[in-house]
C-alpha positions in Angstrom: 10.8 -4.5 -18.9 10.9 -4.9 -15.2 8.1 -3.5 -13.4 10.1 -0.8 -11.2 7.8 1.7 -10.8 6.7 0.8 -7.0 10.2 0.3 -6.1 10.4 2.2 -3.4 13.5 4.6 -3.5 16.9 5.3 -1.2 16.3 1.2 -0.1 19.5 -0.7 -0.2 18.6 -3.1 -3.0 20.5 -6.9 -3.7 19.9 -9.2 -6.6 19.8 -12.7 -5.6 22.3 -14.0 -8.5 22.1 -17.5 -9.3 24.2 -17.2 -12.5 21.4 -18.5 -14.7 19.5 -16.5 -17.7 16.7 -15.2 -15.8 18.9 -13.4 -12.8 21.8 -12.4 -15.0 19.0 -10.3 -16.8 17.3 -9.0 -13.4 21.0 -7.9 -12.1 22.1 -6.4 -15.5 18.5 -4.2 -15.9 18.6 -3.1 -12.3 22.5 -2.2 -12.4 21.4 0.7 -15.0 18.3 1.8 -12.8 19.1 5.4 -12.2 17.9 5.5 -8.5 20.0 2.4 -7.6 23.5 2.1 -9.0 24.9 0.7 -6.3 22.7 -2.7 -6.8 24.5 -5.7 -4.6 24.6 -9.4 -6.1 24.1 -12.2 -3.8 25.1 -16.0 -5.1 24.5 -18.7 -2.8 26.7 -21.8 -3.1 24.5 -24.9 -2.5 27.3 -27.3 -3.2 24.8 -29.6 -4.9 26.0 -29.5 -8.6 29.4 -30.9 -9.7 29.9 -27.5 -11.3 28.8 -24.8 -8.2 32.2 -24.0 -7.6 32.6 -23.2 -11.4 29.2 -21.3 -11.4 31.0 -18.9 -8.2 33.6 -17.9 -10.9 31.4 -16.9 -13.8 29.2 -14.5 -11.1 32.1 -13.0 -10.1 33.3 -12.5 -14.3 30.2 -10.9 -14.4 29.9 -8.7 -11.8 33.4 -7.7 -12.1 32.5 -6.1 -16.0 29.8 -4.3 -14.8 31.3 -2.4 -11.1 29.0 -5.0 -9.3 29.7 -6.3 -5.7 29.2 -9.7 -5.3 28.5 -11.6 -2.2 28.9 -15.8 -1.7 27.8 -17.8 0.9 28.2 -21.6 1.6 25.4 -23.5 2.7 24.2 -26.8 3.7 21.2 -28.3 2.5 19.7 -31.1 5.1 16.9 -32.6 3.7 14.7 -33.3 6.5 12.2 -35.3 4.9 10.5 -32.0 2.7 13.3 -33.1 -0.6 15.9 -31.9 -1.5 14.8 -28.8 -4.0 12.7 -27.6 -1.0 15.5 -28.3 1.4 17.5 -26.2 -1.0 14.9 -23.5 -1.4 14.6 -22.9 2.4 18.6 -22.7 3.1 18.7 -20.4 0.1 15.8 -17.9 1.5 17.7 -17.8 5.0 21.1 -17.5 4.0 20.1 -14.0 1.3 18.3 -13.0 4.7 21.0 -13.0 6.6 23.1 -11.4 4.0 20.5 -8.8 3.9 21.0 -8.3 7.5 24.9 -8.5 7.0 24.8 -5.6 5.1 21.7 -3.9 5.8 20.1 -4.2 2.3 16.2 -4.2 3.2 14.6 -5.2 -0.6 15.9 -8.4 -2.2 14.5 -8.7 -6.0 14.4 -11.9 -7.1 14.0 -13.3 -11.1 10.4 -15.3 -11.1 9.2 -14.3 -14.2 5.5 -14.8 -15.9 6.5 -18.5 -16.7 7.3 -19.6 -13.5 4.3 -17.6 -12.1 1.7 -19.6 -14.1 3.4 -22.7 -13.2 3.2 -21.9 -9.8 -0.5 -21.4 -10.3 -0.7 -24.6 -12.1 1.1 -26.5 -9.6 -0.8 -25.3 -6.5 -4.1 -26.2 -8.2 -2.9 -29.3 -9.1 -2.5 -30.3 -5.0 -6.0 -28.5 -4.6 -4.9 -24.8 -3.3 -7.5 -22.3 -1.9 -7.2 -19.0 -3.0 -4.1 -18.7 -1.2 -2.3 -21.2 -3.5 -3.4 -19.7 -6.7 -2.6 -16.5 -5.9 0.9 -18.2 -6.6 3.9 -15.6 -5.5 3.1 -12.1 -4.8 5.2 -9.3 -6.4 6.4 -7.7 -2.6 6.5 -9.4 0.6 7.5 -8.2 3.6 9.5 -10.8 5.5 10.7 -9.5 8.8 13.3 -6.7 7.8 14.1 -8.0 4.4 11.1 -7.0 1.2 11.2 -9.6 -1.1 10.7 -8.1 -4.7 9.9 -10.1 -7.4 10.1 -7.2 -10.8 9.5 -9.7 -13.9 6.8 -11.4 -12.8 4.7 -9.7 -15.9 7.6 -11.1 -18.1 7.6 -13.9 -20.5 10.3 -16.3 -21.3 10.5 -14.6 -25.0 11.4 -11.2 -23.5 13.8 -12.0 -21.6 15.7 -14.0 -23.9 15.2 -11.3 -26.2 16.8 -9.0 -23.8 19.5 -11.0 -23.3 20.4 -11.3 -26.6 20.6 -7.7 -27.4 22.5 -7.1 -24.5 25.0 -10.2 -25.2 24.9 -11.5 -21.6 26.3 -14.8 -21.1 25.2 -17.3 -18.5 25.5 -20.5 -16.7 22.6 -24.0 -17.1 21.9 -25.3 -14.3 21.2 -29.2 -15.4 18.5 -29.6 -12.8 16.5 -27.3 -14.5 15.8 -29.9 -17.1 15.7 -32.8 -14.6 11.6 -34.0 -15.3 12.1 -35.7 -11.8 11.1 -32.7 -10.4 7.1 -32.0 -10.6 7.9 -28.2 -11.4 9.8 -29.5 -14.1 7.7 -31.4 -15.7 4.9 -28.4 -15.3 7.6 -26.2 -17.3 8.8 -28.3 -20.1 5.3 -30.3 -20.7 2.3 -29.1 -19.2 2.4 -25.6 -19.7 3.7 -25.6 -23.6 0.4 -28.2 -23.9 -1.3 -25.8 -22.4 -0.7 -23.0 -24.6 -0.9 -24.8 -27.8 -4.8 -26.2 -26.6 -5.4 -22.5 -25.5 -3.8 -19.6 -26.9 -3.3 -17.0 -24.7 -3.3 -19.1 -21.6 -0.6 -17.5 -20.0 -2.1 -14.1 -20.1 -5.2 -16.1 -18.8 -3.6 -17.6 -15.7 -1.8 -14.4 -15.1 -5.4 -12.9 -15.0 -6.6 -15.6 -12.8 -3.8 -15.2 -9.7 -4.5 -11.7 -9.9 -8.4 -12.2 -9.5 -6.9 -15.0 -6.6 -4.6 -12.3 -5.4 -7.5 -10.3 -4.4 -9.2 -12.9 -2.7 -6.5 -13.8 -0.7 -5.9 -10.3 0.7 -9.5 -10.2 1.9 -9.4 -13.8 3.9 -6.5 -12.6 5.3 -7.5 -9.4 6.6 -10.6 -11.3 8.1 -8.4 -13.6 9.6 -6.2 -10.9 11.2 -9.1 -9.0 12.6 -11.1 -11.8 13.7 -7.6 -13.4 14.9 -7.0 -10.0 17.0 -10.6 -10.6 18.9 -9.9 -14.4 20.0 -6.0 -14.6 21.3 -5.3 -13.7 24.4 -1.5 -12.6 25.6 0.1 -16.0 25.9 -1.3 -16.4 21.8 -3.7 -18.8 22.1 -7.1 -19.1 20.4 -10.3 -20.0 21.5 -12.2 -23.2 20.2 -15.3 -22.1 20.9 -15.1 -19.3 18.6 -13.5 -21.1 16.3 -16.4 -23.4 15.5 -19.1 -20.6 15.7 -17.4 -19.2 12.4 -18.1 -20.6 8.5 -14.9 -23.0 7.6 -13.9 -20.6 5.0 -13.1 -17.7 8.0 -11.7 -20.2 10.4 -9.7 -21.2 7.6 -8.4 -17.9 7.1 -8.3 -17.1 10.7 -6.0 -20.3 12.0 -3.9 -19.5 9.0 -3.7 -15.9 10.6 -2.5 -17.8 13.9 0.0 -19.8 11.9 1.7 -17.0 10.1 1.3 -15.2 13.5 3.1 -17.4 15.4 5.9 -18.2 12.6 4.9 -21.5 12.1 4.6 -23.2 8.4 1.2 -22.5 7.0 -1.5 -25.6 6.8 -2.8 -26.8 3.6 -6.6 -27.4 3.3 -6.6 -30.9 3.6 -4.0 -29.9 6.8 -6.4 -27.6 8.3 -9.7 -30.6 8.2 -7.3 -33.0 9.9 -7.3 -30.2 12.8 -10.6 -29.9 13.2 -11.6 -32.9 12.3 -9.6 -34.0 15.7 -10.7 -30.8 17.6 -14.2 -32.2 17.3 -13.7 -35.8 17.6 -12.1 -35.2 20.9 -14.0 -34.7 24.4 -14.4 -31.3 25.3 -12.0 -32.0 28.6 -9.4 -33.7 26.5 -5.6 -32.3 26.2 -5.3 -33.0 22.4 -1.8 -32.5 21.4 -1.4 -32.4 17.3 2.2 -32.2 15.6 3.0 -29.5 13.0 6.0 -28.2 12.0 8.8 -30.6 13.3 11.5 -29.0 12.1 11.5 -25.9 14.5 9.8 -28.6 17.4 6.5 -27.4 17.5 3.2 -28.6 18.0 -0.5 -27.7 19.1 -2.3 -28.6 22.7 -5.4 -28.1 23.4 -6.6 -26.7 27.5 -9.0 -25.4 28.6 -11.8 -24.5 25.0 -8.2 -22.9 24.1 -5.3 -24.2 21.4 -1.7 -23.6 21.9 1.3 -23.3 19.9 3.8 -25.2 21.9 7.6 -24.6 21.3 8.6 -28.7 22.2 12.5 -27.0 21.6 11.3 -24.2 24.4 9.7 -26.2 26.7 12.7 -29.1 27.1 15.2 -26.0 27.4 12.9 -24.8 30.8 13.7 -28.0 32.4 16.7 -29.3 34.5 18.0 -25.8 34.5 20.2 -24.4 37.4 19.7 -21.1 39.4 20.9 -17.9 38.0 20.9 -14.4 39.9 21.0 -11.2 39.0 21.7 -7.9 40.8 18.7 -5.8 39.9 19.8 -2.0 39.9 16.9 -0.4 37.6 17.2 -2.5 34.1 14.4 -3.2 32.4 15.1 -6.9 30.8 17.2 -9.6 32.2 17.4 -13.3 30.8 18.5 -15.9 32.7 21.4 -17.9 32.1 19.9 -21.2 29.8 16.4 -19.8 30.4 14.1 -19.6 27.0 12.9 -16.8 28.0 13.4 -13.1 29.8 11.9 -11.4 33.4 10.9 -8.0 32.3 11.0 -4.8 35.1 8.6 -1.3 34.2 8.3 1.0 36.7 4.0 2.0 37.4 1.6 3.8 39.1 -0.1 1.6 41.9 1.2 -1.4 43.9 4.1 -2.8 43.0 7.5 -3.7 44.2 9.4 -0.6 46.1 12.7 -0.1 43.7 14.5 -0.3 47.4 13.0 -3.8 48.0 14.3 -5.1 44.2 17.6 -3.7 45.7 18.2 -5.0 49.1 19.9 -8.5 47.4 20.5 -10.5 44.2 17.3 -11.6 42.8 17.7 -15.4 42.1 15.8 -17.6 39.3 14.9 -20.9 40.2 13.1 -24.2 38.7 10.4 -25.2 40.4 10.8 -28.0 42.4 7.2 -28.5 44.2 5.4 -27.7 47.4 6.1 -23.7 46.8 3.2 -21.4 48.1 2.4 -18.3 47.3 0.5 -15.4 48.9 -0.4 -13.5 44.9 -1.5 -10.0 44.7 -3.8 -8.6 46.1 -5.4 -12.4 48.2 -4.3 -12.1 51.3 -3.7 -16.4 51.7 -0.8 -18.2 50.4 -2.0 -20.9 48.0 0.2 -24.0 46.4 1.5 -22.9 43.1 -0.3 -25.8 41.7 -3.7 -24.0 43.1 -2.8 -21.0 41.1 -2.2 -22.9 38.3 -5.4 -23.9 38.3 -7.3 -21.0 39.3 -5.2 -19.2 36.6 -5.9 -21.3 33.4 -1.9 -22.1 33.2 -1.2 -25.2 31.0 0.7 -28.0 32.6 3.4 -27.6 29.7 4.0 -23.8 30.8 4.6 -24.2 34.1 8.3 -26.0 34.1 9.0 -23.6 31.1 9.6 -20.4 33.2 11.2 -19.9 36.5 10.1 -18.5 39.9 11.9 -15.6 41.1 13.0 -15.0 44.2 14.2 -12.7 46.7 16.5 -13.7 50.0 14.7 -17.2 49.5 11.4 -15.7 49.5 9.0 -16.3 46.6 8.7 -13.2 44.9 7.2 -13.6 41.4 5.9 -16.8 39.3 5.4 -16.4 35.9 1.5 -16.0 34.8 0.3 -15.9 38.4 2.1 -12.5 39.6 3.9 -11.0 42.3 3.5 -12.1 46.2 1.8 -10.1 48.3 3.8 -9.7 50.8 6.2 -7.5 48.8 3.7 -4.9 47.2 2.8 -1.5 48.2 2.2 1.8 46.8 4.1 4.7 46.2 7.0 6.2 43.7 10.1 4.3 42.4 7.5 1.1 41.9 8.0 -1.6 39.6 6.1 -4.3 38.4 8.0 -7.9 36.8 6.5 -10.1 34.5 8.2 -13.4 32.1 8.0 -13.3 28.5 8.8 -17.0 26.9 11.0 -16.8 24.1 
């Protein structure tokens, strides 16, 4: 019944267990797969339900019959203003993450079945989706070191009860399921049976449709990668210019590129206007700063014809920090103490720093404090950082976010301007530094 046949073999494989009809089926089918006996069972406590602590004890009933190893974890949803079942959602997805992690399982199947697909679908159209939104959820996705695998999305509701029946599995209801408060809800228990009563077939019809969406979606966003990987440069920003050269549909596609890029919550459409409805409205010299994603304390900023992701979390970290040293003795990474950020060391053919110069004392990081100079390879005039700065496109945000490096109380190294003159030569046993911001 479940779709196994791309699973891809010898992968440590967990179900994510909520107890319900729809995962007690998923765990039970994949428990007999003959490539994976040793299937995990992850349940994640929410604590939301008067009867989650009851719901721990029938997984573990039912993992215990069947030689399955069950794993709980506690969380704590905060609902920080997205509601609660989305709060809910995301603690869920990052706490069978870390579990995956935990115990190095790298494909985590999860129960969304047909049903749930179309109502995705529906629900996404509904709010006006692009072909991103009706592509609804895709069967693998690749999220960091964790694949998440969705077998019984080509299932209906009747099959799996079906299945259940046969086997005798027993289950737990989770009341909110049934709880027409929620818009998903509502979609499953009275759109959707509407639906398919005005149009036979309509499931196998919307099913057709996020495949034909599914495809659509792949190509914007392997335009948007490629075009993407023409117009950021190394600090991972993008230029405007470029950006309004292209037809909205590949801008679209390419800032949602950046987004996912960056690790940033994707825009909706009406999101994405907003942007670039203030991109144009602004003067070309402005410093347009737009907000997006609070919860991880980001936002964008405009310099320069360029936007920026800008880590607000990062950049108040980089200020009022202490000096740290370090005793460089050939490692290749060091991070300051409270820094957001790391000074890397590679040895290279050309001018550099002499290994015996890095040597002769602790190196020392430092906040800048004003009225430094700097003589920066290969000018032969020291300059005030705030002239390199400028010369060198830096941001005014970036430049308290990273610290100077010095060596004996000599400037050695700021970040995005480069080493100091003064200490460069050529010859073997050379190194070059540079600062990469977390």
């Amino acid at each position: 019944m479940a779709n196994t046949r791309k699973l891809p073999p010898e992968q440590r494989l967990a179900v994510a267990f909520s107890g319900g009809r729809d995962s007690s089926v998923l765990l039970d089918l994949l428990s007999q797969h003959p490539e994976h006996p040793a299937v995990l069972a992850f349940h994640i406590h929410h604590g939301l339900q008067a009867d989650a602590d009851a719901w721990v004890v029938h997984c573990e009933s039912f993992c215990r019959e069947r030689g399955i190893a069950l794993y709980v974890r506690h969380v704590q949803v905060r609902d920080q203003g997205q509601g609660t079942e989305a709060a809910a959602r995301e603690a869920r997805y990052a706490a069978l993450k870390q579990l995956g992690r935990e115990l190095e399982v790298s494909v985590i199947a999860l129960a969304h079945h047909a049903h749930d697909q179309a109502e995705t679908a529906l629900f996404n159209l509904a709010r006006g989706g692009g072909s991103t939104g009706l592509a609804a959820m895709p069967a693998y996705r690749l999220d960091g070191d964790v694949t998440w695998w969705r077998p019984l999305l080509e299932t209906s509701t009747e099959d799996l009860a079906a299945y259940a029946e046969n086997r005798q599995l027993s289950w737990i209801e989770d009341p909110s399921n049934r709880d027409l408060g929620y818009s998903r809800n509502r979609i499953r228990h009275e759109v959707l049976p509407a639906l398919q009563l005005a149009v036979p077939g309509a499931l196998k019809g919307i099913a057709r449709a996020v495949r034909h969406a599914q495809g659509a979606a792949a190509l914007e966003r392997q335009a948007g990668d490629y075009v993407l990987g023409q117009i950021m440069d190394r600090q991972r920003s993008i230029c405007i210019k470029a950006l309004k050269q292209m037809p909205v549909q590949l801008r679209n596609a390419t800032l949602r590129a950046w987004c996912m890029a960056l690790g940033v919550a994707l825009p909706s459409e009406a999101q994405l206007q907003d942007w670039w409805r203030q991109l144009t409205e602004s003067r070309a010299d402005a410093q347009l700063s737009i907000a997006w994603d609070r919860r991880r304390g980001a936002s964008f900023r405009t310099y320069r014809d360029r936007i920026y992701l800008i880590n607000n979390l990062v950049v108040a970290a980089g200020t009022g920090q202490e000096n740290a040293s370090f005793s460089w003795s050939g490692q290749s990474y060091w991070q300051p103490q409270g820094w957001p950020g790391h000074f890397t060391f590679q040895p290279l053919e050309g001018p550099g720093i002499a290994r015996k110069v890095l040597e002769q004392s602790a190196l020392e990081a430092r906040p800048r404090r004003g009225g430094e100079r700097l003589c920066a390879w290969p000018h032969r005039h020291h300059r005030s950082l705030k002239h390199w700065y400028q010369a060198r496109g830096i941001p005014g945000w970036q430049r308290d976010a990273a610290p100077l490096l010095f060596l004996q109380d000599r400037l050695i190294f700021v970040p995005g301007v480069g080493l100091a003159t003064e200490f460069c030569s050529s010859g073997p046993d050379h190194w070059t530094i540079d600062w990469v911001a977390d």
